[in-house]
N, C-alpha and C positions, 0 to 999 in steps of 0.2 A: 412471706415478707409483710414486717405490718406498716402500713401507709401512715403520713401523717395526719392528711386534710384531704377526706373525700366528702360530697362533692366538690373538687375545684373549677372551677370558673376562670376564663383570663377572658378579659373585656378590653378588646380594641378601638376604641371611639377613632376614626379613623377623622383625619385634620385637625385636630384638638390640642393644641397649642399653648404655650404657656407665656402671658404677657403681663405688661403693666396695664390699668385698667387705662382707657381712654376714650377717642369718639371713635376710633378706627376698629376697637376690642369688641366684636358681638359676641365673643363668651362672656369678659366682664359686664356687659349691659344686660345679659340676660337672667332670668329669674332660673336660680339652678340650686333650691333646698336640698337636694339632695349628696350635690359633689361638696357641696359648703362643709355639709355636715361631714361626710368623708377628710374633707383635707382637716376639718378642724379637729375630729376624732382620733383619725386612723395612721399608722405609719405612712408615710411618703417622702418620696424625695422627686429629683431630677433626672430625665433623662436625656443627653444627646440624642438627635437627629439626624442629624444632616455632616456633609464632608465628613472629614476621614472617621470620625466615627462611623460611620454605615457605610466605608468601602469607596466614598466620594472623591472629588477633588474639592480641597481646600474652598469655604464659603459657597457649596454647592449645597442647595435646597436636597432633602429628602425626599421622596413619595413613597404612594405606597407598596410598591412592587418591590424599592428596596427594604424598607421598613419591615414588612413583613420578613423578607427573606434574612432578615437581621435577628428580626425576635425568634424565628422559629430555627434557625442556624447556629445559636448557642454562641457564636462568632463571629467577628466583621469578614462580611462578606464582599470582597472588591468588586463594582459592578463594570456592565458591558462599557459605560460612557468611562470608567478609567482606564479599562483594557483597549480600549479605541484611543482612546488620547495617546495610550502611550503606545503603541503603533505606527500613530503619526508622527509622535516625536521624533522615535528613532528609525522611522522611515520603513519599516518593516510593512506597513500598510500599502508601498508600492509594490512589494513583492510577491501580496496575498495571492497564494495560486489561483482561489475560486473565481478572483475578480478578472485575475490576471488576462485567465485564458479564456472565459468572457468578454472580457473588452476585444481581446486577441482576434478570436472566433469572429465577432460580429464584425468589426473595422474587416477583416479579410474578405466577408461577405459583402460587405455594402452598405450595411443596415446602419441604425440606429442605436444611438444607448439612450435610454429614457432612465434619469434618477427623479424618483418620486419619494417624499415625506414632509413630514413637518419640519417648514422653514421657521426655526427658532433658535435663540441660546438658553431656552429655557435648561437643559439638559435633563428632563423627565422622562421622553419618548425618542429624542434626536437633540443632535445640536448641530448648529450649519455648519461649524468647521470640518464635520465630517463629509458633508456634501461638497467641499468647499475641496476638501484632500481628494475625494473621486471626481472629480471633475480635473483635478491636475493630472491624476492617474490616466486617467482617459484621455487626454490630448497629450501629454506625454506619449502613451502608446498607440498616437495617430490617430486618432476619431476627428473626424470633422463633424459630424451631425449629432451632436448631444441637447440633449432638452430635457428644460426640468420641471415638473408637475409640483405646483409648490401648495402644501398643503400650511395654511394660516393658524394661529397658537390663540392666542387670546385667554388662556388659560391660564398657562405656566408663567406666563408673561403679559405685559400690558395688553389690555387687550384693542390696543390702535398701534404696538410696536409691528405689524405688519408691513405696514407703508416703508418705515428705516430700511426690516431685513429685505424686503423687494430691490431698493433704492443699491441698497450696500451689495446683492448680487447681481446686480445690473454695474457697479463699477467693478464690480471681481472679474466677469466674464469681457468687460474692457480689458481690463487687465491682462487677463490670463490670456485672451484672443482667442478663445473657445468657448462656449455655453449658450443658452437661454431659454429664457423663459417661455413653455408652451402651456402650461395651462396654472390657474390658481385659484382656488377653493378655500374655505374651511375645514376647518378637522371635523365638523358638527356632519358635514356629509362623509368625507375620507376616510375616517377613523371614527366611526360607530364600533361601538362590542354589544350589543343589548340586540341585534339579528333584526335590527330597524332598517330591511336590507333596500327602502325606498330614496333613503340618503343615500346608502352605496352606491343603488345602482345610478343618481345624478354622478357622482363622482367616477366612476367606469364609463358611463358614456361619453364624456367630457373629455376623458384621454383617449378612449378608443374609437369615438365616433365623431366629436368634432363637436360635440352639442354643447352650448351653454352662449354665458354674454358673450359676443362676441365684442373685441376689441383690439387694436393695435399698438396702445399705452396699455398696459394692465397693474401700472403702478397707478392711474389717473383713473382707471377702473376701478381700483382697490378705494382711492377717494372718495369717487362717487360715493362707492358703499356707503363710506362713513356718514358723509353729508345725508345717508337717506335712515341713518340713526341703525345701520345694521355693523355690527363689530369682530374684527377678524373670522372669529369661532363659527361665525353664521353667513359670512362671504357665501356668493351662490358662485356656484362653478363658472370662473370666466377663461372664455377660451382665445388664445392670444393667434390674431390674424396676419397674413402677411396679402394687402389685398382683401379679396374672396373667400380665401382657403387659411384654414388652421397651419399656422407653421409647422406643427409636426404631432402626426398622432400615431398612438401605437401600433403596428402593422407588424404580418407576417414575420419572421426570421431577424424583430429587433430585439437586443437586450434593453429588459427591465432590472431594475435594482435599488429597491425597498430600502434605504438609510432611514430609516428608525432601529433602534436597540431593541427596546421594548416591546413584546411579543403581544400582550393583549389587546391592543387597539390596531394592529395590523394584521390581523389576521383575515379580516370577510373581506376587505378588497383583496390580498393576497390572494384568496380563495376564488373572489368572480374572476381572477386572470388565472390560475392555473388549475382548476378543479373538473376534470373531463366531464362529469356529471354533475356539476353546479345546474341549480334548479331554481332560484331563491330571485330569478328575474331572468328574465329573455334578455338574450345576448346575440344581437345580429349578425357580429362577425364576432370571431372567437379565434383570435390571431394567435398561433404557437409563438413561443416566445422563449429567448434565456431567461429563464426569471430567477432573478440572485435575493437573497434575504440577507442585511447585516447580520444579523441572528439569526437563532431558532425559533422561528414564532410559535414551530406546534409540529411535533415530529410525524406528523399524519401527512402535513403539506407536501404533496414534490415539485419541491426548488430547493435551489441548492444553499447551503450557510456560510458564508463568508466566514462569522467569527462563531464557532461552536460552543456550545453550552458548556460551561465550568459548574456541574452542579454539587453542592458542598453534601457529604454522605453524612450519617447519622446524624439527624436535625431530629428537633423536638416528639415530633410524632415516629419517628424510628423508635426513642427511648422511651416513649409510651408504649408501645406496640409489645418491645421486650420487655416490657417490665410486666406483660399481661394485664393491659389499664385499657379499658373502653376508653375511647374517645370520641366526641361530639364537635363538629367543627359546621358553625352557621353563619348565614350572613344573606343580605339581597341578593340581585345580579349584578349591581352596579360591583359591588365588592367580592363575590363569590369568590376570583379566580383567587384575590392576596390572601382571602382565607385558608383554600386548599390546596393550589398549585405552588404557588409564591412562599406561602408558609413553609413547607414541606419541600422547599429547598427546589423545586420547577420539576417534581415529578407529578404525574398525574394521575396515577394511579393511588389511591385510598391504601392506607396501612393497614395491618390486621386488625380488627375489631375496632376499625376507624368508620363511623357514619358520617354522612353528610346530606346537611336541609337547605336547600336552595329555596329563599321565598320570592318571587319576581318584585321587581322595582316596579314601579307605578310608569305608565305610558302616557307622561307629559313632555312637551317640548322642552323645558327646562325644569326643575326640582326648585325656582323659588315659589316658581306656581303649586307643590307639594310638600312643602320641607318638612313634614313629618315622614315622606317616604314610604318607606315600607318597614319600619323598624316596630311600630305597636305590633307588625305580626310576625316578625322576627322574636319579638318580645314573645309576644304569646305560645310559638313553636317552643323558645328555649327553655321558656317557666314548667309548662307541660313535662317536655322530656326529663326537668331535673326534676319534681313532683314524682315523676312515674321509674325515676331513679335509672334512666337509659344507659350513662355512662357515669364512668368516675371521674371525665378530664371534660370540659366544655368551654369550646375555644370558638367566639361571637366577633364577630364587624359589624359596628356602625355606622354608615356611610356617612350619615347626615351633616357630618359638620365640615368635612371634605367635600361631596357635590353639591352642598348649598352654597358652599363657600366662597365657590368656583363663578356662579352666576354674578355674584359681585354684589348683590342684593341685602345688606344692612339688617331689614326687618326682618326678611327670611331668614338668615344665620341665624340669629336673636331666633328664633321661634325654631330651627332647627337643633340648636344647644340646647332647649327649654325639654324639647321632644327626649335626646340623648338621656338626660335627666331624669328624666322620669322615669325611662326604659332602666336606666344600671338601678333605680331605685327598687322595679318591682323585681329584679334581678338577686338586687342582694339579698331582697327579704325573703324570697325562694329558697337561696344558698342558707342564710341564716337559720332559716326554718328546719335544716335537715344537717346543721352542724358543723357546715363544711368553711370553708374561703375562697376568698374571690381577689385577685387581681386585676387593679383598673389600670389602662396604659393608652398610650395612644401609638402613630407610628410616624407623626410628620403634625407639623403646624400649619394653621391656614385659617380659620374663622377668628381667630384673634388678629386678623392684619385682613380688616377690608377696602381699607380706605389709601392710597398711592400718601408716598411720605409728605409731600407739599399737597395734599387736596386736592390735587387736579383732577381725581375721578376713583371711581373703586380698583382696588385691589383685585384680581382675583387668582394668583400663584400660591405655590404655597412657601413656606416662610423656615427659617434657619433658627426658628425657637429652637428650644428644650421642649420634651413633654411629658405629664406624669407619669407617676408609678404608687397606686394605692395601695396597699395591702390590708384586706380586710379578713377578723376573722381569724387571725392568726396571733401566737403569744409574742410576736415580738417587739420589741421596744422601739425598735428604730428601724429607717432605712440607710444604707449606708450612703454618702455621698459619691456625686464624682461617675455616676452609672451611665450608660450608653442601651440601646435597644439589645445588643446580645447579650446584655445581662440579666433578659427576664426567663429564657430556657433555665440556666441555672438557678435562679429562684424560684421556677415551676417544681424542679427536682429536687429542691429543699424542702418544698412545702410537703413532696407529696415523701419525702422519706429515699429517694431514689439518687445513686451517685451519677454524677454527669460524668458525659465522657471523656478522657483525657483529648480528645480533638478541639472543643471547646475550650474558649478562653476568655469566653464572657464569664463575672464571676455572680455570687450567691450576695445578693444586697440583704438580705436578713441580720439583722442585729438584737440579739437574745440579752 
């Protein structure tokens, strides 16, 4: 078979967004000679993001777990937060067996149900009305001792909307005449992925051992924070008293149950509670537990899955594989997983003559203090491999424009987009040098929206933009309009001469 365009290249600038220039835009503010020259060059068009284009509900932001699994799936991919919503609609979420006979099990016993996640509506990682549905479920089927470990968002959402979501389940569990609140955190300790297991373990001992602020208001605690300039994302573990004693920590023979969707950022605390040889921090008591996952966070864990993996079959690197095409698939740590797990439809196991270069992210407290990252040596690895001719497909993450973007930090972005820049720069000239094309794309917007729409403080979520699609490199005239992220698999399989599968129904944006 003869190919059309080796070597190709598909370039993920991950948060890279597409806006009108303004004070809020640090991609427009920032010096980027090189994408200028692309967009003013090269074929490009538009791509959707976010809601029902990538499997969402309607005005639902993107990320990049879905993004990826969008571009590399050929097709919209419905995710876990729409198959949960609609669960709850039709009520079918009371009936879930795993939960069922979990809640079942433990009220029989005596015990406790402990729901722990991110208390947010961001709908990235969790969204509270899922917590909001098992906490009905559960006092429905007789729990009286439910508590919930509320992990703080700042990310996906404002990052002082903490205070409301606290505020607003304190009148739900009024309401309902069941719940509350035993401990509340940040995600910056909860939901580490980078095996920074010093955060974890503040947030494991905080539910299992009683340790942190201790307090009896922990919405007036969450205040404080702010008042002391520290923001949702970075809350230090506060632990909610009644008197003396924590109202409720995790013990012997209680159900636990993980409501986040999203597998990547819940996995190492999942891991300090069920892992019989967890090592990664002493663990003074090590209380057996039901421990339930809204999902699959990682089929190695044993706890059981609420809602199972729908994983979509021949994606992008399947049709590499058989087509006989090396593949190269790179990125940090921050980004590793959406490059090869997420990409690749949530298996994790490497395709046939599939490699993969993990470069470690930098060991700062936050990426505005690094916003170059670690992308010149991601740069560096990818230039190398394509020079030394490794594969014929090389599929790269960017993180930069996405975790800079998140800290909320202006200049940083601005110097993070600058970084991006210069990386696809020395990228393409690599590609160019040896004949091939490269496609520039992103998978979700966010450093084009730093600034809250009235001024009132930074932005740090990501955003319901469009975002590009380059094509460099290649004979054709146009891109087509009207595109979504499953349409860049089948434009990888145009370039490279190779028919896409009838399963897919992203289509071929090349215009000849």
């Amino acid at each position: 078979m003869t190919y059309g365009h080796k070597p190709l290249v598909l370039i993920i600038m991950d948060g890279y967004g597409l806006a009108d220039p303004g004070p809020a835009n640090a991609i427009a503010a920032a010096h980027t000679p090189v994408l200028d020259g692309l967009f003013a060059s090269e074929p490009h068009t538009r791509l959707s993001a976010s809601g029902r284009a990538v499997g969402l509900p309607d005005g639902q932001m993107g990320n990049s777990e879905v993004g990826h699994l969008n571009i590399g799936a050929g097709r919209v991919v419905y995710q876990e937060l729409t198959r949960i919503d609609a669960a709850i609609e039709d009520g079918s979420i009371f009936e879930n067996l795993i939960l069922a006979e979990t809640i079942d099990a433990t009220v029989a016993a005596g015990n406790a149900i402990h729901f722990m996640g991110l208390l947010s509506d961001g709908g990235v990682h969790s969204h509270r009305e899922h917590l909001y549905a098992l906490v009905r479920m559960a006092a429905r089927r007789g729990a009286e001792r439910i508590a919930v470990h509320c992990f703080l968002d700042g990310r996906d959402v404002s990052p002082t909307s903490g205070a409301r979501f606290i505020s607003d389940l304190n009148e739900f569990f009024a309401t309902t005449g069941a719940g509350g609140i035993a401990t509340v955190m940040g995600r910056y300790y909860a939901m580490d992925r980078d095996e920074r297991w010093e955060r974890i373990e503040k947030a494991w001992r905080a539910m299992v051992l009683g340790e942190g602020v201790a307090t009896e208001d922990p919405l007036s605690a969450v205040e404080h924070s702010y008042a002391t300039g520290v923001t949702d994302e970075f809350v230090l573990p506060i632990v909610v008293h009644d008197g003396d004693a924590p109202v409720a920590v995790v013990r012997e023979g209680d159900a636990v149950v993980f409501f986040n969707f999203r597998p990547d950022r819940a996995r190492e605390l999942t891991r300090a509670f069920v892992d019989a040889s967890f090592d990664h921090f002493a663990r003074p008591r090590r209380p057996k537990t039901r421990f339930v996952c809204l999902t699959e966070y990682d089929p190695t864990i044993p706890a059981q899955v609420a809602f199972s993996k729908d994983i979509p079959s021949c994606v992008l690197a399947d049709v590499l594989a058989d087509s006989g095409l090396r593949q190269l698939h790179i990125a940090e740590t921050e980004k590793y997983a959406h490059v090869t797990f997420f990409l690749n439809g949530g298996a994790e196991i490497p395709k046939h003559a599939e490699e993969r270069i993990l470069i470690p992210s930098p060991k700062v407290p936050t990426y505005d203090l690094k916003p170059e990252m670690s992308a010149p040596e991601v740069t560096e690895a990818l230039v190398r491999a394509i020079e030394d001719a490794k594969a014929d497909v090389y599929i790269v993450n960017y993180a930069n424009c996405d975790m800079v973007g998140h800290t909320g930090v202006f200049d940083a972005a601005v110097a993070a987009v600058q970084t991006v820049d210069a990386c696809v720069g020395r990228v393409v000239e690599a590609v160019r040098s040896q004949g091939g094309a490269v496609l520039v794309t992103a998978d979700h917007g966010n450093a084009e929206c730093m600034l809250e729409s009235d001024g009132s403080g930074p932005f740090t979520a990501h955003t319901l933009s469009d975002v590009p699609l380059i094509a460099v490199g290649t004979q054709a005239r146009a891109l087509a309009d009207g595109g979504r992220l499953c349409d860049v698999s089948p434009t990888v399989c145009a370039l490279l001469g190779i028919e896409a599968p009838q399963e897919w129904t992203g289509r071929n944006l090349l215009v000849y």
